[in-house]
DOBA-954218 format. One record per residue (C-alpha): chain; residue number from 1; residue in three letters; x, y, z. Coordinates in Angstrom, 2 decimals, padded with zeros to 5 digits, always signed. Layout:
<node><unit>A</unit><pos>NUM</pos><code>ALA</code><xx>X</xx><yy>Y</yy><zz>Z</zz></node>
...
% end
This chain:
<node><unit>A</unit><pos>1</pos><code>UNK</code><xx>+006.44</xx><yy>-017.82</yy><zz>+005.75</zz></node>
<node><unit>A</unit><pos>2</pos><code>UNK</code><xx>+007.87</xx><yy>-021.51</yy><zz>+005.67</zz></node>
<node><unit>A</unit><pos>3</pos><code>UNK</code><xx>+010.96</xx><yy>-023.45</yy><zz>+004.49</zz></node>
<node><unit>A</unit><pos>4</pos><code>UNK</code><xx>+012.02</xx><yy>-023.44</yy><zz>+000.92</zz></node>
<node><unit>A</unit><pos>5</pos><code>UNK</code><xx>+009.52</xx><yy>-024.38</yy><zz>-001.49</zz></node>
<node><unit>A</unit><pos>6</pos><code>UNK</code><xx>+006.59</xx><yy>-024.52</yy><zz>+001.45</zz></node>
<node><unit>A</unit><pos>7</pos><code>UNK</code><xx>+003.22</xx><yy>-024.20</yy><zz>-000.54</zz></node>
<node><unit>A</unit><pos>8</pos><code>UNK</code><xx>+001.79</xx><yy>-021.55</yy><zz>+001.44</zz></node>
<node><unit>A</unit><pos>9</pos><code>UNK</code><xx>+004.54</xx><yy>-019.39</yy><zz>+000.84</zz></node>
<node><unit>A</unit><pos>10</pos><code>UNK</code><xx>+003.82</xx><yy>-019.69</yy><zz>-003.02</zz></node>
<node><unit>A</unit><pos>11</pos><code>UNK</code><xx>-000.10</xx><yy>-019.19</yy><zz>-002.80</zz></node>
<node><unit>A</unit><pos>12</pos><code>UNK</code><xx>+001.12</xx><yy>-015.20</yy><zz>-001.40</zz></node>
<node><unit>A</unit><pos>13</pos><code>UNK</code><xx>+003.13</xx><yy>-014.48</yy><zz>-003.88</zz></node>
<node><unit>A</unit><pos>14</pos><code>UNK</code><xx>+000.65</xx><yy>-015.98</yy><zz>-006.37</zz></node>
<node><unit>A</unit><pos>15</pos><code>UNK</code><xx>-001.95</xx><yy>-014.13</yy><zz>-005.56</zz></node>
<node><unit>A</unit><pos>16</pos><code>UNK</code><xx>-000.06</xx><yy>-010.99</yy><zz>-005.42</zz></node>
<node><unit>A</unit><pos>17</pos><code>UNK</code><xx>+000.75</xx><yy>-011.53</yy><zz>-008.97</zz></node>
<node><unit>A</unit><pos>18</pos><code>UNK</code><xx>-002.42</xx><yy>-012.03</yy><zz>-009.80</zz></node>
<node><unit>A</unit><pos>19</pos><code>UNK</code><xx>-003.44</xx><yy>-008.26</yy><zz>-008.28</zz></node>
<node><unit>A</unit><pos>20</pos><code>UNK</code><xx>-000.49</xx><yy>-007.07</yy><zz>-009.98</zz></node>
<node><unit>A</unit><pos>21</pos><code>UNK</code><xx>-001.44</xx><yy>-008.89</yy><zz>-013.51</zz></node>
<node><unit>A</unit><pos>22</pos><code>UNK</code><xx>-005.31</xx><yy>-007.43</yy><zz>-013.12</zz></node>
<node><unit>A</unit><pos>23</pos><code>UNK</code><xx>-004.58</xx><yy>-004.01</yy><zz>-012.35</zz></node>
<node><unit>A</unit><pos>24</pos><code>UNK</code><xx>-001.38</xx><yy>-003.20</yy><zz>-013.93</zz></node>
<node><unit>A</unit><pos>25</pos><code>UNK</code><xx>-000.64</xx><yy>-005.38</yy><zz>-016.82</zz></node>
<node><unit>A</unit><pos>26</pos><code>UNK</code><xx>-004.21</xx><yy>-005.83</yy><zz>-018.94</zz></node>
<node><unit>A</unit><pos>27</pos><code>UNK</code><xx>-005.04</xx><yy>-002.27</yy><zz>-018.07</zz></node>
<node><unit>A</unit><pos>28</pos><code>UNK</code><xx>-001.84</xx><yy>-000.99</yy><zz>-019.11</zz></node>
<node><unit>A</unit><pos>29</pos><code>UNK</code><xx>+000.18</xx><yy>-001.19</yy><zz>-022.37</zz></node>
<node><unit>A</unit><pos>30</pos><code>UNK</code><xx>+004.25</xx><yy>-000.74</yy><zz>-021.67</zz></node>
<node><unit>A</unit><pos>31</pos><code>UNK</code><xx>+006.64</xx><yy>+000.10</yy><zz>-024.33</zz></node>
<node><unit>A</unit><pos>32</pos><code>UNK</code><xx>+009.83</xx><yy>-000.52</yy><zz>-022.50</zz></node>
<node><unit>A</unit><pos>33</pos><code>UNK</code><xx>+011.12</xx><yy>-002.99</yy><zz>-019.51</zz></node>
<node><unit>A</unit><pos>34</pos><code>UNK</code><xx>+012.49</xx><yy>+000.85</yy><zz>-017.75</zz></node>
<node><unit>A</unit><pos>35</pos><code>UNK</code><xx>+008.93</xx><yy>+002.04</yy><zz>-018.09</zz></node>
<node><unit>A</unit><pos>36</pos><code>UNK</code><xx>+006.90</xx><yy>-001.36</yy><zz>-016.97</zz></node>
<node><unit>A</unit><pos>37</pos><code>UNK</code><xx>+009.59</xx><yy>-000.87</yy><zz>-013.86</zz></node>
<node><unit>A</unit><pos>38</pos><code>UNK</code><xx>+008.67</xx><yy>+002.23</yy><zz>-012.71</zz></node>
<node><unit>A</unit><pos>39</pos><code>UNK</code><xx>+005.25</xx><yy>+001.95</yy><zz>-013.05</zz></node>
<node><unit>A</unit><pos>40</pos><code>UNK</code><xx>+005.32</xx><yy>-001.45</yy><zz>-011.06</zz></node>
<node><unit>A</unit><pos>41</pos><code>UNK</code><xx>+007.21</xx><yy>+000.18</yy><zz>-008.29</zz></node>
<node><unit>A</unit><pos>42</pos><code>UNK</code><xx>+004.62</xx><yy>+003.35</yy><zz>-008.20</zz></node>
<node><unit>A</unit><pos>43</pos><code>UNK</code><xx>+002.49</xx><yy>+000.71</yy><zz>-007.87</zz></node>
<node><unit>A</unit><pos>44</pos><code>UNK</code><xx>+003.85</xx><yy>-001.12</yy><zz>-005.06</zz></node>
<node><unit>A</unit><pos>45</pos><code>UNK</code><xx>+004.32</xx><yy>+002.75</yy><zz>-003.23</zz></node>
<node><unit>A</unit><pos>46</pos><code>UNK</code><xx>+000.70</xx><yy>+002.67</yy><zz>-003.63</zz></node>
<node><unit>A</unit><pos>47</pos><code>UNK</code><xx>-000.49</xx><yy>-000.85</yy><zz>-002.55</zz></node>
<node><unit>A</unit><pos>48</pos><code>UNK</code><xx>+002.08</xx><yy>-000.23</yy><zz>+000.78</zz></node>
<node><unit>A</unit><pos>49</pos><code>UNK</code><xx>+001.50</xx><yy>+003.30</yy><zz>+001.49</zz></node>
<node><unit>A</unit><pos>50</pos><code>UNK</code><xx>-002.16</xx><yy>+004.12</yy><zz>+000.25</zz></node>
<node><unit>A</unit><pos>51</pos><code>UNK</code><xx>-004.04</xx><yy>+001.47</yy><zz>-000.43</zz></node>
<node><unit>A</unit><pos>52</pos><code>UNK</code><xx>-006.41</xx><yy>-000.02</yy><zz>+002.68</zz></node>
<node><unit>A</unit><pos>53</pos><code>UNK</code><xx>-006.84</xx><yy>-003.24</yy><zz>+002.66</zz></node>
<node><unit>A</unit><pos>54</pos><code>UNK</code><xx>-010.01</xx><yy>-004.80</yy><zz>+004.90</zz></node>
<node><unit>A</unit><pos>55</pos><code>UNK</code><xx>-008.03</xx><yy>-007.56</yy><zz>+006.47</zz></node>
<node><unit>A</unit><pos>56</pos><code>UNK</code><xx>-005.85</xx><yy>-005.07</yy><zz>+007.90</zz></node>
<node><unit>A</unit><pos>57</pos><code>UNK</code><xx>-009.07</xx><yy>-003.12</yy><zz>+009.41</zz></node>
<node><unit>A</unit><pos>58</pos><code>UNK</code><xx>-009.06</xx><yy>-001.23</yy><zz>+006.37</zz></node>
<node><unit>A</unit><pos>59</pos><code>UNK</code><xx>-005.16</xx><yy>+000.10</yy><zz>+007.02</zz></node>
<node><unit>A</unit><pos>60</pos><code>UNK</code><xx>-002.34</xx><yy>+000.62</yy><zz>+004.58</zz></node>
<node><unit>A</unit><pos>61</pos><code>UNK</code><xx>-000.08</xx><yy>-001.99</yy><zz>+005.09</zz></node>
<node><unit>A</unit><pos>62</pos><code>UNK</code><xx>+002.45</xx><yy>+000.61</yy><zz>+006.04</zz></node>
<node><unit>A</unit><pos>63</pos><code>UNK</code><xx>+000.08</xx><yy>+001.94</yy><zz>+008.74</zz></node>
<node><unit>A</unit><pos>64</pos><code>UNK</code><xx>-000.83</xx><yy>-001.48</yy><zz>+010.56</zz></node>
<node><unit>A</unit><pos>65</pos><code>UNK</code><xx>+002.86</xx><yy>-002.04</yy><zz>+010.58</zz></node>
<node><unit>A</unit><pos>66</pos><code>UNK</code><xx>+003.41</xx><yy>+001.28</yy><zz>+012.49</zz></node>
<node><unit>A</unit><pos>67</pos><code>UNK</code><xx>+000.42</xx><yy>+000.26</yy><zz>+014.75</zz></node>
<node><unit>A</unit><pos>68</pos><code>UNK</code><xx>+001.60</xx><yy>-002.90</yy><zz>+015.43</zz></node>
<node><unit>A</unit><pos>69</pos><code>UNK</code><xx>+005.42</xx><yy>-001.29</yy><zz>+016.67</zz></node>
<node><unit>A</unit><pos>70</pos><code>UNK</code><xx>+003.24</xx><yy>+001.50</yy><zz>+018.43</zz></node>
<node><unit>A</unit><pos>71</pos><code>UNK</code><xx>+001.14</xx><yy>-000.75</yy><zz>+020.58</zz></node>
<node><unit>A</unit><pos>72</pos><code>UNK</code><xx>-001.92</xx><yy>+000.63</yy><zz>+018.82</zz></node>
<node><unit>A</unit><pos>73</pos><code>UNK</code><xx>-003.35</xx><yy>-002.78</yy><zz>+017.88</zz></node>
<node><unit>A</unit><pos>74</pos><code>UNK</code><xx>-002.86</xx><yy>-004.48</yy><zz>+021.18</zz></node>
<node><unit>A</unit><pos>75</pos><code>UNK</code><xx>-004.57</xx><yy>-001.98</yy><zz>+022.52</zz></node>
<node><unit>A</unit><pos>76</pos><code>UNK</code><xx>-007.28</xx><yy>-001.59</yy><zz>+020.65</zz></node>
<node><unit>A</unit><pos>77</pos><code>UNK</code><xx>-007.98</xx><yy>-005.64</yy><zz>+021.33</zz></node>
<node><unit>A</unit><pos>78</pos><code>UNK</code><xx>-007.88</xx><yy>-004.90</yy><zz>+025.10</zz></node>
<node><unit>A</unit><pos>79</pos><code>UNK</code><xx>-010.09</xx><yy>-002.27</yy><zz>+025.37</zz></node>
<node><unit>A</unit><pos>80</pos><code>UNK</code><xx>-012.73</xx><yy>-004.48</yy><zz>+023.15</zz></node>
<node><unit>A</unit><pos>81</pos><code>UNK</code><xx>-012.58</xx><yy>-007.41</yy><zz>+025.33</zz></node>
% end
């Protein structure tokens, strides 16, 4: 991420609130701020925790992270080359 207004840093977050508008918001109907809250941080658990995403080798983000601190990833890279 950049300096303070960088567009690079905006074209993240505005795609993540894209994924969150698809998947949460038209497919779901909330009655209450409290209750659109929760459900957006279940959500969030989800995308971190369980979720694999392919440009992470089809990890949760949670579990590159822990591969990255590990030295699982590094690894992994030497032993392919």
């Amino acid at each position: 991420m950049g300096r303070v207004g960088s567009a690079l840093d905006n074209s993240v977050i505005e795609s993540w609130h894209s994924t969150v508008e698809f998947e949460l918001r038209r497919l779901e109907h909330f009655t209450t701020k409290a209750q659109a809250r929760r459900r957006v941080a279940a959500w969030i658990e989800e995308y971190n925790h369980d979720r694999r995403h392919s440009s992470l080798g089809m990890r949760s983000p949670i579990a590159y992270e822990l591969a990255l601190h590990t030295g699982e990833l590094g690894q992994a890279k030497e032993e392919a080359a």
